[in-house]
N, C-alpha and C positions, 0 to 999 in steps of 0.2 A: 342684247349686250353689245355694246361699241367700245370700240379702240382708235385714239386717233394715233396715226405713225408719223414719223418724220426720219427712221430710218438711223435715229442715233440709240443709243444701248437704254435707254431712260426710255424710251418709246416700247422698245423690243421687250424691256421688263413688264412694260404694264399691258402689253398683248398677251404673254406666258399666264399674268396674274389674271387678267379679263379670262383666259380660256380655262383658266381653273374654278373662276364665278361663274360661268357661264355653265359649268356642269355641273357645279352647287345649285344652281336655280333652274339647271333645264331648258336653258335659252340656247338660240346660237348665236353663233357670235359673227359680228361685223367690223372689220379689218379698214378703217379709211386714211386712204392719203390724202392731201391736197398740195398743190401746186400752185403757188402763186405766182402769177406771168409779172414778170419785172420790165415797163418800157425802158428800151435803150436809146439815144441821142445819135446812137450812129448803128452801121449795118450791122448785122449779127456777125461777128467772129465763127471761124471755123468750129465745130465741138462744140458752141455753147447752146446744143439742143441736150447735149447729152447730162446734166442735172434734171431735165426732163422728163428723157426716158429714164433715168434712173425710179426718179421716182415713180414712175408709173408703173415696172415692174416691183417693186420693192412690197407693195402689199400682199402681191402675188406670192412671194417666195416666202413671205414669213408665214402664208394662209398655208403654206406647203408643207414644212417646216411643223405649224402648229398641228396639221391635221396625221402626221408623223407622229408627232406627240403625245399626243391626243384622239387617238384614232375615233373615240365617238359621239366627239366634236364636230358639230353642224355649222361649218366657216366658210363665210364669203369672203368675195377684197373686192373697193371699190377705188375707185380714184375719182379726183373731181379738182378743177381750177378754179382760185376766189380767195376770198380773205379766210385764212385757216378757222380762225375763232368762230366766224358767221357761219361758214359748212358744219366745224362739229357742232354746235349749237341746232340747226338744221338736222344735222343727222342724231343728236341727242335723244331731240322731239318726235324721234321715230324706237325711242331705244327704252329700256327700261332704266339703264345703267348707262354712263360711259366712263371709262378709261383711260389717262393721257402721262405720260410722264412728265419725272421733276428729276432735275439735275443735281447731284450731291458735292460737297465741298468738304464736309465733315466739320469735326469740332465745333468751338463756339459759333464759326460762321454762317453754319446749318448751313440751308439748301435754296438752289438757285430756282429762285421761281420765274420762267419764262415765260416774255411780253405775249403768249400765245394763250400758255396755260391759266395766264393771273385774267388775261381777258376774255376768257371762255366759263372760268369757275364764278367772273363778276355777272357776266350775263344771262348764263344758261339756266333752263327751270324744272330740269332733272338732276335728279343725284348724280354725281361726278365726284371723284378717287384721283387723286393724286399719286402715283407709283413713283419708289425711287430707283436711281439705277442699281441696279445690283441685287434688286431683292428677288428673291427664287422662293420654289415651293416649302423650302427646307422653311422660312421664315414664316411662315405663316402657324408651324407649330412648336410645341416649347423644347427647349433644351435637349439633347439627349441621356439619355443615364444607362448604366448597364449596359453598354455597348448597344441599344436598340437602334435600328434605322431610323433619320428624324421624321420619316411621314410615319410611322406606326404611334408618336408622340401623341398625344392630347394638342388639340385647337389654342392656340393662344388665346387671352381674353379679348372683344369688343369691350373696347371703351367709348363711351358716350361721354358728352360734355353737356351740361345741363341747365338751361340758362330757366329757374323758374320765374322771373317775372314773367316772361312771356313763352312756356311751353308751347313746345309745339307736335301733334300728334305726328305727321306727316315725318319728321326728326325719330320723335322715341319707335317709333315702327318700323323704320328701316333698320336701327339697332337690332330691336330685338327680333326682326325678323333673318339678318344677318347671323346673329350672334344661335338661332335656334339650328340654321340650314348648317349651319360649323357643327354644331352640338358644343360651341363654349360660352364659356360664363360672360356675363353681361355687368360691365364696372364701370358704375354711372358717377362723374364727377361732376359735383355744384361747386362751385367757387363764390361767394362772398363774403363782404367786409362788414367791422360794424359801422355805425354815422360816423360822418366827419368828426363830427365832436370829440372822439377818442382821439383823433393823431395832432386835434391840438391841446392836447393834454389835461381839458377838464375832467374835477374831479365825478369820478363814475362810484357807484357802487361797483366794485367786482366781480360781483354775481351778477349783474347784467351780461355780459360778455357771455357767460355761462350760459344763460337763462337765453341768450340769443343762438346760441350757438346749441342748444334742444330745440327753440322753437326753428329753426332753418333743418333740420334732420328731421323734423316729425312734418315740418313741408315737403321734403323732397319722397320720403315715405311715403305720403297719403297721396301722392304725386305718382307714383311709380305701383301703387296699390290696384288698379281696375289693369296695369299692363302686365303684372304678376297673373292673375287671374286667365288674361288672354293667352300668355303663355306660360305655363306650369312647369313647364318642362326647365326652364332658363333658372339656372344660379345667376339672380340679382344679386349683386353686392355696392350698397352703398356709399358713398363718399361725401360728406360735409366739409369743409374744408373753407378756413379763414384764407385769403392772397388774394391774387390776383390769378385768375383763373386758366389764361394762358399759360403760367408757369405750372399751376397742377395738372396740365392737360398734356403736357407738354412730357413732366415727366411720368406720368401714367402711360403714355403711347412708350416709353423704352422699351416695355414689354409687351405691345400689344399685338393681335394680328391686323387689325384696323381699330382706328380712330374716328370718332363720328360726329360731327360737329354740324348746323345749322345755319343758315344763310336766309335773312330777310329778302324775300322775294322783289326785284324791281319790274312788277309788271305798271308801274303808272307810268313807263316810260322814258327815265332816265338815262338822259342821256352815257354822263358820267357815272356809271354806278361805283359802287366801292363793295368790299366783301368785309370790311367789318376790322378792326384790332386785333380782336381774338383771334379771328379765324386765318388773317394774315402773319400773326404772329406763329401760329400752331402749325401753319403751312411749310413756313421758314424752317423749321425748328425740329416739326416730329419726324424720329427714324420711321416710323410705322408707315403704311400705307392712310391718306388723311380722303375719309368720307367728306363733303360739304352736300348737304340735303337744304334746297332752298326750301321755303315757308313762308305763310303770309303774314 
């Protein structure tokens, strides 16, 4: 399990959150900085080594910190100089998981996705989590009641997002292998529409709509049927759902403990990749912590 740092409160959340997965799954965890050297036009200014050393302590002290916390938590810190995106992509491809923060603004304007973050979750070809600032362990379980402590709470749900034209196993497996390691329930969102031909207002019978709207739930069922089986233990709860899928995804992460969404793999080399509408959108948007699981 990896963590990339930069030392702001959005970084520092999603190390807290990585050292809480990392002893959900029994991994240790791997703490990185990077430093990217800036050429100057003129001689270096007195002190301007010192955002240097900063950062190069800075892993250190949160691996201090974490293993404080966490006493039996297995954490390194590394440091390394480059383009931040290419290192953790690099150090990804050594990790099961990695971990990065997302900056929050709130309300409708949701959340700030940084030119680091958006270009490491477009290229990289492991699972990566998006943390926002401010989320703690308290968040990951539900509400309290009865005066109970919030860790004694029940697991918030794993929501998935579930694109079936093109499932993908490598997607539904991380869910529900997330969703079992929590012991919470597993709430798989489909989102589609009927044909065009509905929003320009030709006349339909109206039991089609119906009649699509069974056949698209007895898909995502028979879809979600042999991963009931692999894991018995998971409260699946389905979702069919007519929109656009970024909005139901979107407000199902309100309550979630993570979000799990899929990302078309760019291994033929693109240059420019992209992550998708959806999954840009739900990036923006969701309070929850957002899984992207690339796929082919």
């Amino acid at each position: 399990m990896a963590v990339g740092l930069d030392g702001s409160p959005e970084s520092l959340a999603a190390a807290d959150w990585g050292a809480r997965e990392a002893l959900r799954r029994d991994l240790p965890l791997r703490l990185v900085q990077v430093w990217e050297w800036q050429p100057y036009a003129h001689a270096p200014l007195v002190g301007m080594d010192a955002p240097r050393l900063w950062s190069e302590h800075q892993p250190r002290d949160a691996a201090a910190k974490l293993r404080n916390r966490y006493p039996d938590l297995d954490v390194t810190a590394d440091h390394f100089t480059g383009p931040p995106s290419e290192v953790l992509c690099d150090v990804a491809a050594e990790s099961e998981l990695l971990a990065i923060g997302s900056a929050g603004v709130g309300g409708l304007a949701g959340f700030l996705i940084g030119s680091v973050a958006l270009a490491t979750v477009a290229h990289i070809e492991q699972p990566v989590v998006l943390v926002r600032g401010g989320t703690t362990a308290d968040d990951d379980h539900l509400p309290t009641v009865d005066g109970q402590p919030p860790l004694a709470m029940a697991f918030r749900p794993v929501v998935l997002g579930l694109d079936l034209s093109r499932p993908s196993d490598d997607v539904i497996r991380f869910a529900c292998e997330t969703a079992a390691l929590r012991g919470a329930p597993l709430r798989v969102v489909h989102g589609w529409n009927p044909p065009v031909y509905f929003a320009y207002g030709v006349a339909v019978d109206p039991s089609w709509q119906a009649d699509m709207g069974a056949q698209e739930s007895d898909a995502l069922r028979t879809a979600l049927r042999p991963w009931r089986e692999k894991y018995p233990g998971i409260d699946v709860i389905e979702h069919s759902v007519v929109g656009r899928p970024a909005h139901h995804l979107v407000e199902a992460g309100g309550d979630a403990g993570l979000l799990v969404i899929g990302r078309r793999s760019h291994r033929s080399g693109a240059k420019y990749p992209h992550i998708g509408h959806v999954a840009h959108a739900v990036l923006h948007h969701c309070p929850a912590p957002v899984a992207v699981v690339p796929h082919t």
